[in-house]
N, C-alpha and C positions, 0 to 999 in steps of 0.2 A: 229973293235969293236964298236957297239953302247953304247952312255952314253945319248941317249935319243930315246924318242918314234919313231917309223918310221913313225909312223902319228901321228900327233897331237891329242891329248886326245880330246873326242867332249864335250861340256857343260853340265856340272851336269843336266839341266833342257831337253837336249834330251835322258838320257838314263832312260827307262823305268824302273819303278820301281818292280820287278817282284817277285813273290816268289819266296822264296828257298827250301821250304820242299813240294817238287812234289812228288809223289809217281810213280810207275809204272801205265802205263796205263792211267795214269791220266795229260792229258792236256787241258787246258783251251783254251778258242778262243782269251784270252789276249795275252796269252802268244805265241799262236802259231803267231797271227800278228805279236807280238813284234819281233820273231825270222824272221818271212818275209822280214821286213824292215831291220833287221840287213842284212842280205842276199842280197834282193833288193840293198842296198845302196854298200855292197862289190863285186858283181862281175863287177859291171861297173866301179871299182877301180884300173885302168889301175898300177899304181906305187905304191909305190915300188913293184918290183914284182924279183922274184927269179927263172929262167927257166931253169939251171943247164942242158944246149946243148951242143952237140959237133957242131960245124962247120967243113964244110972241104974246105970253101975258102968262101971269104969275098961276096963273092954276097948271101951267106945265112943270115948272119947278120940283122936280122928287129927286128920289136917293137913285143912287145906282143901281139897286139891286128894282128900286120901283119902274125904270125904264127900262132895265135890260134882265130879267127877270133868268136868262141863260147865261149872258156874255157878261156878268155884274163887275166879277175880279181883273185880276193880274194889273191893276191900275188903269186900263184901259180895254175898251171892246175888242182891239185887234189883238193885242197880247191876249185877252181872254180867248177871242177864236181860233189863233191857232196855238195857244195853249190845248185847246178840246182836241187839234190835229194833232200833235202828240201824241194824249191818251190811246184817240182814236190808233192812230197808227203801228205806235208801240203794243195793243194792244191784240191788235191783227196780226202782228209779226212775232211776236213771241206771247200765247195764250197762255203760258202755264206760268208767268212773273208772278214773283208773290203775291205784291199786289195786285195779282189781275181783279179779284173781287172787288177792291174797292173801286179799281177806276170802274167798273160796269154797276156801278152800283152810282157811284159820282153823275156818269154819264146820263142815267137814268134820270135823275134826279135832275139836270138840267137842262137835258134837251128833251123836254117834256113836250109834248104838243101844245097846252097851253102855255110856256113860256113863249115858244119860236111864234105863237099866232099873236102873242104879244108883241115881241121885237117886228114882227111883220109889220103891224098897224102903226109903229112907231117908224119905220123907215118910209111910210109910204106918208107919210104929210111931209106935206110940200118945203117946207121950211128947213125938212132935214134930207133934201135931196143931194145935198154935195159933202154931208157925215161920213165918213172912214171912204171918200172916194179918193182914188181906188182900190188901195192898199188893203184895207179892211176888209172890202167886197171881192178880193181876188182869194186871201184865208179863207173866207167864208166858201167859196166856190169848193176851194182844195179841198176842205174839209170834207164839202158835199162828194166831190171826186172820190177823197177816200173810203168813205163809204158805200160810194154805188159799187165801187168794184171789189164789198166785200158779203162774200154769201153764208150770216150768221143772222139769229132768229132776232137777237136785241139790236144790230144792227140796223136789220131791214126796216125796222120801227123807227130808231132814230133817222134814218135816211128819208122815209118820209113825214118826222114832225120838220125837216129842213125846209121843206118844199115850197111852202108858204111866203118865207121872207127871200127864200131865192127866187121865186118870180118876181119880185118885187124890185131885188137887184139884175136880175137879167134886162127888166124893162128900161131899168136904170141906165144902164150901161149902152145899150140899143139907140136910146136917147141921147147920152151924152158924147159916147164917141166921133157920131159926124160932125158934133159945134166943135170938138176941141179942133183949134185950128193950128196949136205948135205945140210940140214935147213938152214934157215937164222935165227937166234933167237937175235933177237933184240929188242928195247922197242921202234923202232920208223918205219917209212914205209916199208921197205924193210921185215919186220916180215913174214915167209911163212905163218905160221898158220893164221895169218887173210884172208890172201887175199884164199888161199888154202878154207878156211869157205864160204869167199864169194862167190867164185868158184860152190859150191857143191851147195848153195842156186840158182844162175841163173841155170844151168843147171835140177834142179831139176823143178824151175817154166815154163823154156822153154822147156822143154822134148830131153835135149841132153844128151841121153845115153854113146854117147863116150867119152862128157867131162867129166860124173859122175865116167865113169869107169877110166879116166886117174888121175882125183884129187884123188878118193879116194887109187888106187892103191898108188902114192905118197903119200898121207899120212899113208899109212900103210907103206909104206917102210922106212919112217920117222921118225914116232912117236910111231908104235903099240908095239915095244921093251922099249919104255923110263922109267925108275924106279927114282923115289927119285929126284924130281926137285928138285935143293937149291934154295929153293923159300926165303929165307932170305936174298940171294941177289939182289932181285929186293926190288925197282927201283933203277936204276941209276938217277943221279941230272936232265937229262933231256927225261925222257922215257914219251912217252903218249899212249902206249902200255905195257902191262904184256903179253910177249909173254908164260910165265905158262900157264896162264888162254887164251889167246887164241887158244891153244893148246888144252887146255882141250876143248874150246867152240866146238873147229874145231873136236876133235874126238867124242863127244856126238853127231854130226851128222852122225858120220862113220859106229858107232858101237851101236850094238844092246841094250836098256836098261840094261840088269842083266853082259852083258860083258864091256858094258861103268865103270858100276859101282866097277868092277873088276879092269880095266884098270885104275882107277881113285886111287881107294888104294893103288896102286903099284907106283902110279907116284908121288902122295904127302901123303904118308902112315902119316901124322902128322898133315892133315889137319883140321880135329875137334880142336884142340889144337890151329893150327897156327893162327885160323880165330878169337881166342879169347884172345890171350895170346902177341898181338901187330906186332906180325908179318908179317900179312895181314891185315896194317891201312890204311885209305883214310891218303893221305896226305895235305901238306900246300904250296901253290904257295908262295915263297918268293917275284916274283917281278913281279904281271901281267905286266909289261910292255917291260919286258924281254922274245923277243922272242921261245928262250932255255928253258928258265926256267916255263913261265907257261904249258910248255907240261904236266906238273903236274897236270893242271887241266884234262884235257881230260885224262890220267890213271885213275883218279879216275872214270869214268863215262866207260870208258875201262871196268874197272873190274868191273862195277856194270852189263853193260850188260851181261859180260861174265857170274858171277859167276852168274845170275839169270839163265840164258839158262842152265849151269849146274846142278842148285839145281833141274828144270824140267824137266831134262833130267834121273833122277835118278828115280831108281823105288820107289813107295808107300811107306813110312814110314820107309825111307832109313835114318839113322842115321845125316846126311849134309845137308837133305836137311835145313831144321829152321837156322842152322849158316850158312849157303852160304847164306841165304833169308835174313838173316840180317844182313848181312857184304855187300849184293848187295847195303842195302837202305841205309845204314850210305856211302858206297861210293855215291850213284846217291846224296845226302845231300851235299857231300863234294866239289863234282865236277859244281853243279847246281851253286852254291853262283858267280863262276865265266865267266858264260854265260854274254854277255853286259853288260861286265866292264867300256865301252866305250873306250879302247885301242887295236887298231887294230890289237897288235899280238895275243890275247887270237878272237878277235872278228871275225878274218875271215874266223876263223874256228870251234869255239868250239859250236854252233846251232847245226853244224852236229850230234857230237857225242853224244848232250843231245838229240835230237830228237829220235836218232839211240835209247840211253839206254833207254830212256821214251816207247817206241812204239813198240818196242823188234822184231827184225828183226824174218822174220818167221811169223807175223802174218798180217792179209790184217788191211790199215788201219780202225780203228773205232772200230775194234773186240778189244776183253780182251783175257787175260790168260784164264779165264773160258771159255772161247769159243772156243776157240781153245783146250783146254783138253775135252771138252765135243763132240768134233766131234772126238777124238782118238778114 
């Protein structure tokens, strides 16, 4: 049990003082530096670090940076990975950040070919076939995603040092998706419906029909029956996931508008009510410094991406849409306050998920909502 920070808090005078009432779509080049540096500074943050391995004899034993020679920081592989989508992202979407130098210079330096053929060789022994599944293998995809669809010279390079450990995870996945035989619904990594979402997004940018046709089949065999979520039981004290609404996120992708909308009355037949009447609140991080317990913040920024993807997902003048639209932005409000806190267990990871809710997966960096409905 910790009864104190695992890293020391950094001085009041290095954490950027940043808004908190961001809206969708809307990020500054303050803020996106700020989140750079936050990033920049955690994945070269070797310790404390959390790798949850099996060994099968002691000559496997090394440091983090000796097994993971790309993904080593941010306390673990998946914060490291899409720590890198960050970079990557922010990078793509606004070139001229101050920082742009170092993060391509950072980027260089990690996703080197011979790191990724490292981490490759490492994912592929046996022993470590269910390591960051699936949570970690669906970052790792997105990351890959952000990359293919972006056309710069150091890009293209790092896009294919990726290539190696993603066939590795593709095979992965191919394999493991027919044995899983029930959801995982949980509020924290292992949730199918996220990674399942992520799933259907790379296959969809990379044009792999066999993975769209494997994810989706799995989530119909899954989800396409589910009636009456007890959405009053989320959250638990330390979820940073509503597997509800990822659920929901992941079948607005599945399913046709007017049948989505169908499937969505059946699953939370109480949802106009719920989104108003307290039982779909942002919540309050009791202890940012408490590993556990700020996953609170990221639920909230959880459910802002989620429920916005679904209120868009709904047809025209669909009764939900205006309360999921404003139950999204009082969440992004809730969750935003505690982006660099200046306490490493909210900060080595929670950039991602405002990034992720601010910029709304699905759409190329720098475009809006409008733009994206206006090419439907």
């Amino acid at each position: 049990m910790f009864l104190v920070p695992l890293v020391p808090s950094v001085d009041a005078q290095e954490i950027v003082d940043l808004p908190t009432q961001v809206d969708f779509d809307q990020l500054t080049a303050e803020t996106a530096n700020a989140w750079a540096e936050l990033v920049l500074k955690n994945i070269d943050i070797e310790f404390p670090n959390k790798m949850s391995l099996v060994y099968v004899d002691a000559s496997q034993v090394k440091t983090p940076k000796e097994h993971f020679p790309a993904f080593y920081g941010c306390f673990d592989w998946h914060s490291s990975v899409h720590g890198h989508w960050v970079l990557v992202r922010l990078l793509r979407s606004m070139p001229d950040l101050p920082n742009a130098p170092r993060i391509r210079a950072t980027l260089n330096e990690h996703l080197s070919k011979e790191n990724l053929v490292h981490e490759a060789a490492f994912f592929e022994r046996d022993e470590h076939k269910s390591f960051e599944r699936m949570y970690g293998w669906a970052w790792f995809l997105r990351l890959a995603m952000e990359l293919e669809e972006w056309d710069d010279t150091d890009a293209l390079r790092w896009r294919e040092n990726l290539r190696p450990l993603e066939v590795v995870l593709r095979q992965r996945i191919d394999a493991y998706l027919p044995l899983l035989s029930y959801p995982i619904r949980v509020g924290q990594h292992t949730d199918t419906g996220f990674a399942l979402g992520q799933l259907l997004d790379y296959a969809a940018a990379l044009d792999q029909p066999d993975l769209s046709d494997l994810v989706t089949q799995t989530a119909n065999r899954f989800y396409s029956g589910d009636r009456r979520y007890p959405v009053r039981y989320e959250p638990s004290g330390h979820d940073f996931f509503s597997s509800c609404w990822n659920e929901a996120d992941l079948m607005r992708r599945v399913l046709p508008a007017d049948e989505f909308a169908q499937w969505l009355g059946d699953f939370v037949p109480n949802a106009k009510a719920q989104l108003t009447d307290g039982t779909i609140e942002p919540v309050e991080v009791p202890d940012v410094t408490d590993g556990k317990l700020v996953h609170l913040a990221g639920l909230n920024l959880n459910r802002a991406w989620c429920l916005r993807a679904v209120a868009n997902a709904l047809p025209v003048n669909h009764e939900l849409k205006e309360p999921l639209m404003t139950s999204a932005r009082r969440h992004l409000q809730a969750g935003m306050k505690y982006v660099n806190s200046g306490h490493y267990e909210g900060d080595h990871w929670l950039a991602t998920f405002a990034l992720y809710a601010i910029t709304e997966h699905g759409l190329t960096p720098g475009s809006t909502l409008e733009d994206a409905e206006a090419g439907q």
